[in-house]
Jmol script that loads the backbone (N, CA, C; Angstrom):
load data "model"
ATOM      1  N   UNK A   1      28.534  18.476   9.573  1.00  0.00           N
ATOM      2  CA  UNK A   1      28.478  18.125  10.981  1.00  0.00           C
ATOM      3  C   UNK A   1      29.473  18.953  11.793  1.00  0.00           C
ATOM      4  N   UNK A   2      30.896  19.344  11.476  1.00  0.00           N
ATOM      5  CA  UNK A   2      31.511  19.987  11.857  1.00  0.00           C
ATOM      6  C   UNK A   2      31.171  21.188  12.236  1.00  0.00           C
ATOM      7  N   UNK A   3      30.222  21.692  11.550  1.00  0.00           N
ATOM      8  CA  UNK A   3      30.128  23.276  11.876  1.00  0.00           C
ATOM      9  C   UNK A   3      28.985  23.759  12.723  1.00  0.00           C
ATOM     10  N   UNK A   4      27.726  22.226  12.655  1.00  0.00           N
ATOM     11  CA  UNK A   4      27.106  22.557  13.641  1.00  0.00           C
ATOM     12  C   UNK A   4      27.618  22.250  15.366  1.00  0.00           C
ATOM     13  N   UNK A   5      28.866  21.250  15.176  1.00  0.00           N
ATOM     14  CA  UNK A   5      29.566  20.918  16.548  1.00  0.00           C
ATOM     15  C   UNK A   5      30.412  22.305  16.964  1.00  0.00           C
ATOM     16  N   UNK A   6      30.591  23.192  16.142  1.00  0.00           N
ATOM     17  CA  UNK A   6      31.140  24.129  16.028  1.00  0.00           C
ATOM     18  C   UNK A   6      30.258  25.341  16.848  1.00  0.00           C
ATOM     19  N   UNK A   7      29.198  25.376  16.527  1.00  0.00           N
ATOM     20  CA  UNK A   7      28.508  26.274  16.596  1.00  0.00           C
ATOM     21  C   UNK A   7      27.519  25.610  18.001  1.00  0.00           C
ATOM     22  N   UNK A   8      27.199  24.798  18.489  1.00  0.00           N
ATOM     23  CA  UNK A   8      27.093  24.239  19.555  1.00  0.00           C
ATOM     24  C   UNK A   8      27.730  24.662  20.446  1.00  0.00           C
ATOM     25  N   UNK A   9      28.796  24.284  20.521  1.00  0.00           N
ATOM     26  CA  UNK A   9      30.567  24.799  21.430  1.00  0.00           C
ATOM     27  C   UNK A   9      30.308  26.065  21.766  1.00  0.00           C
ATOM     28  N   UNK A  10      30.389  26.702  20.549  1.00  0.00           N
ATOM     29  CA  UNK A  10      30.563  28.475  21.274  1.00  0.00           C
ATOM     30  C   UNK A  10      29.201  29.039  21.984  1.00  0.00           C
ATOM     31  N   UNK A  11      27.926  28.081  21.448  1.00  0.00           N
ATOM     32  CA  UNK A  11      26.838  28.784  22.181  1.00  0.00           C
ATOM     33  C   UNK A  11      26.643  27.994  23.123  1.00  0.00           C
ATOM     34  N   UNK A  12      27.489  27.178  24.054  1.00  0.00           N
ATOM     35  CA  UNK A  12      27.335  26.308  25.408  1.00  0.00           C
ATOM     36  C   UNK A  12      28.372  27.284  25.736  1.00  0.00           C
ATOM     37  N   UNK A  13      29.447  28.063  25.041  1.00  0.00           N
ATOM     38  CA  UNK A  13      30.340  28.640  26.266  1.00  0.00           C
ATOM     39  C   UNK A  13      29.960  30.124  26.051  1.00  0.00           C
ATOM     40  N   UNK A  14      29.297  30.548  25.823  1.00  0.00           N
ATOM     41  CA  UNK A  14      28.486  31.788  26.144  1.00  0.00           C
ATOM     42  C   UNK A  14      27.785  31.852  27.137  1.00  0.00           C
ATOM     43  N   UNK A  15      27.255  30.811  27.262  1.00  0.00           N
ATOM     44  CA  UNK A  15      26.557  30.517  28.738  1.00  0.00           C
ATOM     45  C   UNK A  15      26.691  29.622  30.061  1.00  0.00           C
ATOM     46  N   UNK A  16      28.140  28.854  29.433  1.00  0.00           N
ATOM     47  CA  UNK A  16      28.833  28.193  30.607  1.00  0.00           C
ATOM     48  C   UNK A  16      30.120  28.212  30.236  1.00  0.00           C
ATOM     49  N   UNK A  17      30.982  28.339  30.379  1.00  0.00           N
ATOM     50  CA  UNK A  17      32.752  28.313  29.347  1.00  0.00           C
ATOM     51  C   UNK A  17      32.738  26.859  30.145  1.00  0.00           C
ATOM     52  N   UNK A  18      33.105  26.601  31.363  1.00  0.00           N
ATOM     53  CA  UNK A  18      33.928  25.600  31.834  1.00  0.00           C
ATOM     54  C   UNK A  18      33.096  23.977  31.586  1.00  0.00           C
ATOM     55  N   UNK A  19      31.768  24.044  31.049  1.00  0.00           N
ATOM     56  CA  UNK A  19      31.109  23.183  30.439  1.00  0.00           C
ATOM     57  C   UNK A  19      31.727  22.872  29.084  1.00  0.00           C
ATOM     58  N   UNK A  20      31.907  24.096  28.494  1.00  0.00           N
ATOM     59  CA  UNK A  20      32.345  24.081  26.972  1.00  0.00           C
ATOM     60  C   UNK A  20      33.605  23.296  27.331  1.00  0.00           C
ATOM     61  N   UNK A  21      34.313  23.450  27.900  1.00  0.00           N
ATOM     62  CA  UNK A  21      35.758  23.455  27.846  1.00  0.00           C
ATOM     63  C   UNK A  21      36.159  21.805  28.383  1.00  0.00           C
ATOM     64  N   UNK A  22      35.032  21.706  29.175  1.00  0.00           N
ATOM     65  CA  UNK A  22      34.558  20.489  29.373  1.00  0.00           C
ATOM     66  C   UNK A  22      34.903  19.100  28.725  1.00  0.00           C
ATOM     67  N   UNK A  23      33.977  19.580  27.586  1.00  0.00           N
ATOM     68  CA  UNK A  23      33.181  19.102  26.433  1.00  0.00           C
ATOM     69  C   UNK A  23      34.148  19.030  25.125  1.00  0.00           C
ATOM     70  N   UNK A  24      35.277  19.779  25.292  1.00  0.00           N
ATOM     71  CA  UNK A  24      36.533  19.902  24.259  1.00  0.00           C
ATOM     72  C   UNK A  24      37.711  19.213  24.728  1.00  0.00           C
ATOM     73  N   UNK A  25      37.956  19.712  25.741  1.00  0.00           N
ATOM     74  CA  UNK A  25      39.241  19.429  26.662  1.00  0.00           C
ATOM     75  C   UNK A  25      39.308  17.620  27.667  1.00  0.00           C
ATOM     76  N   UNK A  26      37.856  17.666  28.066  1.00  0.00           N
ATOM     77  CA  UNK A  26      37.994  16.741  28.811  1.00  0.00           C
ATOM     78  C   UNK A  26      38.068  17.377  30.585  1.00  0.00           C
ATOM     79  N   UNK A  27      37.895  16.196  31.377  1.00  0.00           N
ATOM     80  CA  UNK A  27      38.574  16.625  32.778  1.00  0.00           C
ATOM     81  C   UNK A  27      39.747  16.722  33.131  1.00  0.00           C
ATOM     82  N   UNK A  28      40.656  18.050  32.695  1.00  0.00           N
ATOM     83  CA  UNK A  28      42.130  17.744  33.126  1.00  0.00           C
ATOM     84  C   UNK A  28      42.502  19.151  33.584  1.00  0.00           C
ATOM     85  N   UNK A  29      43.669  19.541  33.109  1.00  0.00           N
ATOM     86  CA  UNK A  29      44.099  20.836  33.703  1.00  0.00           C
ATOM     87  C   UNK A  29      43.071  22.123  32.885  1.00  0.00           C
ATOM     88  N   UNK A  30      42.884  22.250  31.336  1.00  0.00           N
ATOM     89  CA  UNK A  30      42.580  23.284  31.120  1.00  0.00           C
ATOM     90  C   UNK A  30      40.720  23.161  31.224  1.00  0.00           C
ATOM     91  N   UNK A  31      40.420  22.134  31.849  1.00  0.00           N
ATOM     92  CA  UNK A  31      38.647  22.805  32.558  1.00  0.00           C
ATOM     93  C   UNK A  31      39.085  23.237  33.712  1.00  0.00           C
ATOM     94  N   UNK A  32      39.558  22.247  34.651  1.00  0.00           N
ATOM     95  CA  UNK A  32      40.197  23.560  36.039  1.00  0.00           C
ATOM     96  C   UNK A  32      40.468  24.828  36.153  1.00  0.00           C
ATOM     97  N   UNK A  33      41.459  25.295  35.092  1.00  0.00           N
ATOM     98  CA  UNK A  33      41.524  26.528  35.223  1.00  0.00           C
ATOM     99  C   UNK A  33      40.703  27.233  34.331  1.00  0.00           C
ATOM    100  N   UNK A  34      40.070  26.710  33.663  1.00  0.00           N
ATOM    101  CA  UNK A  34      38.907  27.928  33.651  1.00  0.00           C
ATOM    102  C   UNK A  34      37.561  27.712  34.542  1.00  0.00           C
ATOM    103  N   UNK A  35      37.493  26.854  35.276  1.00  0.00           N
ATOM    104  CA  UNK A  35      36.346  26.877  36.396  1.00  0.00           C
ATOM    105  C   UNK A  35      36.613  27.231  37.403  1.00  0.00           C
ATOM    106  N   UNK A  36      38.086  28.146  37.396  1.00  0.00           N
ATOM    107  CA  UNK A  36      39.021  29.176  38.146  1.00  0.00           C
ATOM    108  C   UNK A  36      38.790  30.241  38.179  1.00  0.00           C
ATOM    109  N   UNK A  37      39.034  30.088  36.506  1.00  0.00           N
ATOM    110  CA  UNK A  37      39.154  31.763  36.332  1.00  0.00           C
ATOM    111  C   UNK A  37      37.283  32.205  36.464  1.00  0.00           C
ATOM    112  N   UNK A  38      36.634  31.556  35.287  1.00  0.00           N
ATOM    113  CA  UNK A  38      34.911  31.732  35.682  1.00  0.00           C
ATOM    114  C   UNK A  38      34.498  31.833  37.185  1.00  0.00           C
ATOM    115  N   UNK A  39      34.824  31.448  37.845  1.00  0.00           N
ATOM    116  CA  UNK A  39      34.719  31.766  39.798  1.00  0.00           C
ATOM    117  C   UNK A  39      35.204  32.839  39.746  1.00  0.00           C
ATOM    118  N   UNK A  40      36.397  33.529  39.252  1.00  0.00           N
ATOM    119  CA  UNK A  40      37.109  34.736  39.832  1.00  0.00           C
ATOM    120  C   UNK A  40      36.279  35.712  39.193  1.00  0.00           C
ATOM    121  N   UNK A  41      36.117  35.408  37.724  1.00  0.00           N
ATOM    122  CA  UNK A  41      35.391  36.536  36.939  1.00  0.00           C
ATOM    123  C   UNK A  41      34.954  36.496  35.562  1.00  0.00           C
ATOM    124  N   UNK A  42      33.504  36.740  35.811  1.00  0.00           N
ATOM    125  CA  UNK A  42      33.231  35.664  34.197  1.00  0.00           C
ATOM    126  C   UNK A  42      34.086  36.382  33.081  1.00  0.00           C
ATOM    127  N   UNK A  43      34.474  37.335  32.314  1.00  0.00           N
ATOM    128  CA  UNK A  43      34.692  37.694  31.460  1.00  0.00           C
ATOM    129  C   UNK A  43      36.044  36.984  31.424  1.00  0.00           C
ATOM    130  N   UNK A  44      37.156  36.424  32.033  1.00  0.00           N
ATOM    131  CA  UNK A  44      38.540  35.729  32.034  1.00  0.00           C
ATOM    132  C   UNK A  44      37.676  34.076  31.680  1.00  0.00           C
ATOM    133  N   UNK A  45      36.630  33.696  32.497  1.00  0.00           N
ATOM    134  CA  UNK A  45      36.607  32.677  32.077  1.00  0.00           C
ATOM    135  C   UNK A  45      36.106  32.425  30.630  1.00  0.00           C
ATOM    136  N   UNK A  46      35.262  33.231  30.278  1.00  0.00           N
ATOM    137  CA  UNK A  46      34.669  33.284  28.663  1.00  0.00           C
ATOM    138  C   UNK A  46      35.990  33.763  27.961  1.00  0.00           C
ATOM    139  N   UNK A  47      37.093  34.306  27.874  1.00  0.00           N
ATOM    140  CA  UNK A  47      38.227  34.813  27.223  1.00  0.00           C
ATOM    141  C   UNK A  47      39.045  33.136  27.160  1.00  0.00           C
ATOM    142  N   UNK A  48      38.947  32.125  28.303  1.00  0.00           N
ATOM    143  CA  UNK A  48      40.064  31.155  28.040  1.00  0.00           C
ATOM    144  C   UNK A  48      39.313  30.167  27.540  1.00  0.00           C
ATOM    145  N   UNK A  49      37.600  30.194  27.392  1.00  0.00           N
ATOM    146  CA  UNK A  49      37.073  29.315  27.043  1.00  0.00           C
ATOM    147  C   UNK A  49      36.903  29.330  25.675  1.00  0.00           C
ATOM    148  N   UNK A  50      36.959  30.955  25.129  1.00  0.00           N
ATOM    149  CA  UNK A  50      37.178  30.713  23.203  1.00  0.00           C
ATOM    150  C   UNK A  50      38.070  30.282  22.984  1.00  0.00           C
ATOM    151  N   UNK A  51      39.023  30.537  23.578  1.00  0.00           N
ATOM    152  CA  UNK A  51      40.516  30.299  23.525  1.00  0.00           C
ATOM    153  C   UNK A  51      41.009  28.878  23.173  1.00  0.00           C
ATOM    154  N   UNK A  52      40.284  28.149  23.960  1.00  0.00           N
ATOM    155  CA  UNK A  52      40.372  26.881  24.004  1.00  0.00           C
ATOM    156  C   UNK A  52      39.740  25.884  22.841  1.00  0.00           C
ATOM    157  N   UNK A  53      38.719  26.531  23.023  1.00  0.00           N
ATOM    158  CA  UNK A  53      38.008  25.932  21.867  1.00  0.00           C
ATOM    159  C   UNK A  53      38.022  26.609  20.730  1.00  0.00           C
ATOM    160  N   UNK A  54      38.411  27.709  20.224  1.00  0.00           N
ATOM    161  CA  UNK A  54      39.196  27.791  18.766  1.00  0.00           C
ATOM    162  C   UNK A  54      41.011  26.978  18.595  1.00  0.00           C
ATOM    163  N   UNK A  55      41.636  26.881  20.399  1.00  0.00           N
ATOM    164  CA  UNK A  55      42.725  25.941  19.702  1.00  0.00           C
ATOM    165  C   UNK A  55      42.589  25.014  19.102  1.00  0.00           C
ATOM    166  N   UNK A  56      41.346  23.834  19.570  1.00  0.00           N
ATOM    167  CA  UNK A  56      41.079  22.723  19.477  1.00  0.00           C
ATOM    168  C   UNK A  56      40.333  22.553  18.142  1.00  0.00           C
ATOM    169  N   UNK A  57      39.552  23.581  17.527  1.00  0.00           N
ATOM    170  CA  UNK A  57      39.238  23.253  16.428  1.00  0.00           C
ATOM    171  C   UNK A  57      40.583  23.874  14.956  1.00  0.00           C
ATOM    172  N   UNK A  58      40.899  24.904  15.836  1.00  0.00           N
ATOM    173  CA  UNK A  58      42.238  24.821  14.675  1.00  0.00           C
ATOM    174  C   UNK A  58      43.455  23.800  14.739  1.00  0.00           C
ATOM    175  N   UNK A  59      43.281  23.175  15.704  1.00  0.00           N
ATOM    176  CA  UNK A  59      44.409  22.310  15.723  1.00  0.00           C
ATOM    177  C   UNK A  59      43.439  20.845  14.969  1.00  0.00           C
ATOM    178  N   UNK A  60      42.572  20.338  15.083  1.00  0.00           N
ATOM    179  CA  UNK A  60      42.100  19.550  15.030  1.00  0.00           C
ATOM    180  C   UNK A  60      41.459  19.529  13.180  1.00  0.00           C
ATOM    181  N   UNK A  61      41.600  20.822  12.460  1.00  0.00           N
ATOM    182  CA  UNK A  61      41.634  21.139  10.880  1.00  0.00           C
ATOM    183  C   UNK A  61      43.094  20.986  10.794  1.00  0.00           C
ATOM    184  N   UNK A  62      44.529  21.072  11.396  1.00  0.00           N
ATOM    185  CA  UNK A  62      45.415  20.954  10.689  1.00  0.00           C
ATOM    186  C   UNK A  62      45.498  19.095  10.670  1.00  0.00           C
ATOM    187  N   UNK A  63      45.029  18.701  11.143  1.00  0.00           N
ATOM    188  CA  UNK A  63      45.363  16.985  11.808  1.00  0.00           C
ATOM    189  C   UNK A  63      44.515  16.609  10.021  1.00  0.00           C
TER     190      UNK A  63
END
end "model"
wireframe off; spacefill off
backbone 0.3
color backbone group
């Protein structure tokens, strides 16, 4: 199950990051700023949206 939630994630933020980030993070500071940075320029917002969601799944394998 993990790896298809895995693989879900990165192919919702290929085509939306701040959905993805959404969907990991919740509504707080780090979907804001990437529905920041994605407004300013998609390639920053797809850069903080792997970002995010490889922290969350590497942090979430050390737990």
């Amino acid at each position: 199950m993990a790896i298809m939630e895995r693989i879900l994630i990165f192919t919702i933020n290929i085509f939306c990051p701040p959905l993805s980030v959404l969907l990991v993070a919740g509504p707080g500071m780090d979907c804001l700023i990437n529905t920041l940075f994605f407004i300013a320029g998609v390639i920053p917002g797809h850069i903080h949206g792997f970002y995010v969601t490889c922290t969350y799944f590497h942090r979430k394998h050390k737990v």
